[in-house]
N, C-alpha and C positions, 0 to 999 in steps of 0.2 A: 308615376308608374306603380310605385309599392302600393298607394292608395287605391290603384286598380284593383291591385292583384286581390288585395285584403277584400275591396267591394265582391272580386267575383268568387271566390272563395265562399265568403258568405252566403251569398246567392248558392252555389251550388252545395252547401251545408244544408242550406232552407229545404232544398229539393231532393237531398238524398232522403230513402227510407231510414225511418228511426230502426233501431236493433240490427239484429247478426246479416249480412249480406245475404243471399242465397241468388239459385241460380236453376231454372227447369224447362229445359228444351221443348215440352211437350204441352205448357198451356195455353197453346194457343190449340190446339188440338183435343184436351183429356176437361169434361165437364164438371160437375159439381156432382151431377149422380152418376159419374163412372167410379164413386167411392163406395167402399163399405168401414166404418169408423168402430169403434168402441165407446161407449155411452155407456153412463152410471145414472143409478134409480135413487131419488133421495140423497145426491151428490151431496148434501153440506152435512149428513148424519155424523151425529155421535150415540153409540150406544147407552143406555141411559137405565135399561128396565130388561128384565128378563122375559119379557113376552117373546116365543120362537122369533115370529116373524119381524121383527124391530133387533134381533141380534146381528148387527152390521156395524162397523166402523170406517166412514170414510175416510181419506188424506185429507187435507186442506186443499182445495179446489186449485193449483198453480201446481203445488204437487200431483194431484192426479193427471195436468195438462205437460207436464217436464219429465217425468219420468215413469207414469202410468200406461203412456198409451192413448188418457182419453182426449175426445174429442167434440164429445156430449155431455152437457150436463143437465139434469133438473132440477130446480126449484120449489120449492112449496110455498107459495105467497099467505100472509095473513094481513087484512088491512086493519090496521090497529088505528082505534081514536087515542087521540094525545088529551090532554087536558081541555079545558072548555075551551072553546073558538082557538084551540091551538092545529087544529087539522089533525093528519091522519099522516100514518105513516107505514112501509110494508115491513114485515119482519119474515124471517124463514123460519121454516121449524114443522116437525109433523106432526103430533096432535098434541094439546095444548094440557097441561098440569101433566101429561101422561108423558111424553114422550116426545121432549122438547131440546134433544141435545141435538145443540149445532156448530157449526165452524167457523160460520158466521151469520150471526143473529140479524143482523139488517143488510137488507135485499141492496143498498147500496155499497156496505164492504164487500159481501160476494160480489161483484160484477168489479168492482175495483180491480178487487183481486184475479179475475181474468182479463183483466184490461191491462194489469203490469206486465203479468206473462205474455198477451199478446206483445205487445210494444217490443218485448225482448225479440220476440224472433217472427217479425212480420210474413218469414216467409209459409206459417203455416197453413194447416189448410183450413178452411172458413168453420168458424167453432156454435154446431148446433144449441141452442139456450132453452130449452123447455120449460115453461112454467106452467106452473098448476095452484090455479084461486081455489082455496080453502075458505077462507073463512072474510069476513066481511065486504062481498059485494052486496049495495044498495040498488035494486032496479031500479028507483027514483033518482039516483044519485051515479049514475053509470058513466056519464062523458067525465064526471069531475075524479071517477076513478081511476078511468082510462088515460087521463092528459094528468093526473098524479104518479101513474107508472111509467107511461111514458116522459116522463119528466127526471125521473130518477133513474133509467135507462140512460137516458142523452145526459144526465150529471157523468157518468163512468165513459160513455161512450159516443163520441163525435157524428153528427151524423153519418158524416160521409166514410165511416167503418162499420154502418149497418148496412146489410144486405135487407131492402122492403121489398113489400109485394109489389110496391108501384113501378119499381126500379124494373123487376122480375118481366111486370106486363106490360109495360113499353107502350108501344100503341095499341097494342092487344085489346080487341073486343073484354076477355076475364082472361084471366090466371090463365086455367086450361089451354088457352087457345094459345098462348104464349108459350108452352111449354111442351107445344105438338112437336117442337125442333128437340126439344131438353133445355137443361139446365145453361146458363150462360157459361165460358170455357172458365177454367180456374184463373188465368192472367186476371182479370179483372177483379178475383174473389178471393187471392191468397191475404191473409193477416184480417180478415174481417169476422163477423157475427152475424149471425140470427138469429130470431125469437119465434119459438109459435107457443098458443096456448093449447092446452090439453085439456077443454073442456067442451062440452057438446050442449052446455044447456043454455040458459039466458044470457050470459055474458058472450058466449060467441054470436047471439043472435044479435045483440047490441054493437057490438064491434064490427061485427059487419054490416051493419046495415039495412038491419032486417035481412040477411041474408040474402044479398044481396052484390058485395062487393070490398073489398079492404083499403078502396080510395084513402088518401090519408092518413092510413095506420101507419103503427111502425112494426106491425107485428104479426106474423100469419096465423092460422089459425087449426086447427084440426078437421080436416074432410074429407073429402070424396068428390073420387074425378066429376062424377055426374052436377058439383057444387061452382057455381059463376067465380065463386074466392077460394077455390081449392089450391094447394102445390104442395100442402103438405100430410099426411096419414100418419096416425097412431090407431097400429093395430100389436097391440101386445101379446096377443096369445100367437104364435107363427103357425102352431099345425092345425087350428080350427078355423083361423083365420088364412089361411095361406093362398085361398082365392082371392081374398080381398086385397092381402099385399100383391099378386101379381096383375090384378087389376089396374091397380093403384102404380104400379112400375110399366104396365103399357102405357100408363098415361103422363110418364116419367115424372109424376109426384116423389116428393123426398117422403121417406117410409121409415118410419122407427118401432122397432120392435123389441119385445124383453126377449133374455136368452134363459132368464129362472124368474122366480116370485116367491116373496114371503121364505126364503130359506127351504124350501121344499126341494129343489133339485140339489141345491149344495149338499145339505143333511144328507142326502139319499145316495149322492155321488151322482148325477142322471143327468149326462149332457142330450138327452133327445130333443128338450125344446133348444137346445144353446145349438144343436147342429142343424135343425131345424131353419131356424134363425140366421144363422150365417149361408144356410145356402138359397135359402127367399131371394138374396139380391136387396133387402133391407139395408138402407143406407147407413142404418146405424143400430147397432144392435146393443140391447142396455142390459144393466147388471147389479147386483150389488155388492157382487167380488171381484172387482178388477185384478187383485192381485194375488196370489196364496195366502190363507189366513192360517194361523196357529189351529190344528183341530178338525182341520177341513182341507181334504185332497183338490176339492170343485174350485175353479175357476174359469172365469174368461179373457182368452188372448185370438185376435185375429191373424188366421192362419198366414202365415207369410205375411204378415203385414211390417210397414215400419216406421210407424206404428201402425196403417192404416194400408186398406190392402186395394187393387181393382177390384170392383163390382164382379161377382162372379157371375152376374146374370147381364148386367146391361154396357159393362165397360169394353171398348175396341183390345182388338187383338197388342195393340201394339202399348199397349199400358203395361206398366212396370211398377208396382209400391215407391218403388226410390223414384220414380216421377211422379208419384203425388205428394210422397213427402221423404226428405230426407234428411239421417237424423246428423248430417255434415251442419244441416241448417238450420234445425227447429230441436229447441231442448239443449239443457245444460250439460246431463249426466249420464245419455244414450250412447 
């Protein structure tokens, strides 16, 4: 009997979620784009150089996801060759001799590092990944790029804690057409990730397929509803762009946009793109002062959020921030 109990005890160890319990009456009901999040621009930054626009210092990435608030981060990828026939390897960092301070220098301790903090508290809400290739993509050499970062993605992160576009389109003719419902509900998407890239040129025409589809990938991409592999938009600027983003949310694409740029609105004090931005319905609104700096009044916090607020444009009446997340549940020191 004891042998029993020991076998099923174990069994039900195996099965429980890893980290803090949590508990949300409403996901089976409240979607992935009934959010609007907080997202950081250049997440792994250290200040390094007196140039205006590069005067930022981010947390360490677990830190900005435990007691910042955020919910977004970006990336800067460099594909670095290693010594002769030793391959290639990615590094962060934003421009190179100039302005290379980081929190974590290889693209596999950042994602580690949000791979602890998830673990800790599964019940969060699914954590947006932005990257952005800078510097050595090969077009001759493109699939061995792409199945090198996807590789070191799936080292930090199991498959079955990324959210893909295959997952997204089901039996779906594309993307779009899977997404004429929304988003899938949060039940299915709390403690997980996703990836898109933030580039519009050759390497998204390679990844997709000639432009064509994200079969296979692990990673979405940057688009537009009218695109066969769309579901997600970077439109950065909210008030020149603010046709785009409501386009782009009738067609309940995930939408990320900036709330400043380059230290221009902090320095000035000017929340007009930050309010701008928060009332688009952009799911995720980014920054590079999460939190009050020494010297500087500007930041950004989601109004009512906790961290993370309803959609002010697309989420049901009956949504509540403490049903998207609540900080009973996700976070150390909230």
């Amino acid at each position: 009997m004891a042998r029993v109990q020991v076998a099923l005890l174990s069994v039900l160890a195996a099965c429980s979620p890893a980290g803090k319990a949590y508990q949300y009456p409403l996901d089976g009901v409240l979607r992935l784009d009934h959010v609007q999040s907080k997202a950081t621009h250049n997440s792994y930054h250290i200040e390094t150089t007196d140039i205006a626009p590069w005067e930022y210092t981010m947390a360490p990435l677990d830190v900005q996801l435990d007691t910042e608030g955020v919910r977004s981060v970006e990336l800067d990828l460099s594909y670095i060759g290693d010594d002769v026939g030793a391959g290639h390897h990615f590094e962060v960092f934003h421009v190179a001799a100039v302005d290379e301070g980081t929190t974590c220098r290889q693209l596999v301790d950042c994602l580690r590092t949000i791979r602890g903090w998830s673990v800790r508290y599964p019940g969060h809400l699914p954590l947006y990944i932005q990257l952005e290739l800078k510097d050595g993509f090969d077009d001759a050499a493109a699939e061995q790029f792409f199945s090198d970062l996807e590789g070191v993605i799936l080292s930090a992160f199991p498959r079955t804690s990324i959210i893909t576009p295959d997952e997204i389109r089901g039996g779906a003719a594309t993307l779009p057409a899977a997404l004429a419902g929304g988003w899938p509900t949060l039940g299915g998407l709390r403690g997980r990730v996703f990836f898109a890239f933030d580039n519009r040129t050759t390497p998204r025409q390679r990844y997709t397929h000639e432009l064509t589809s994200l079969t296979g990938r692990l990673c979405f991409v940057d688009s537009d509803p009218a695109d066969p592999f769309g579901a997600v938009s970077i439109y950065n600027d909210p008030v020149p762009q603010s046709d785009d983003i409501a386009a782009a949310e009738a067609a309940h694409f995930w939408v990320r946009t900036r709330a400043d740029s380059d230290g221009v609105q902090a320095r000035a004090n000017d929340y007009t793109d930050q309010m701008a931005a928060l009332s688009s319905g952009a799911q995720v609104v980014s920054t590079d002062f999460p939190v009050l700096t020494a010297g500087l009044p500007y930041w950004l916090d989601i109004p009512g959020g906790t961290p993370s607020r309803c959609n002010p444009v697309t989420a049901p009446t009956n949504c509540t921030s403490l049903a998207l997340e609540d900080p009973r549940y996700v976070g150390g020191q909230r």
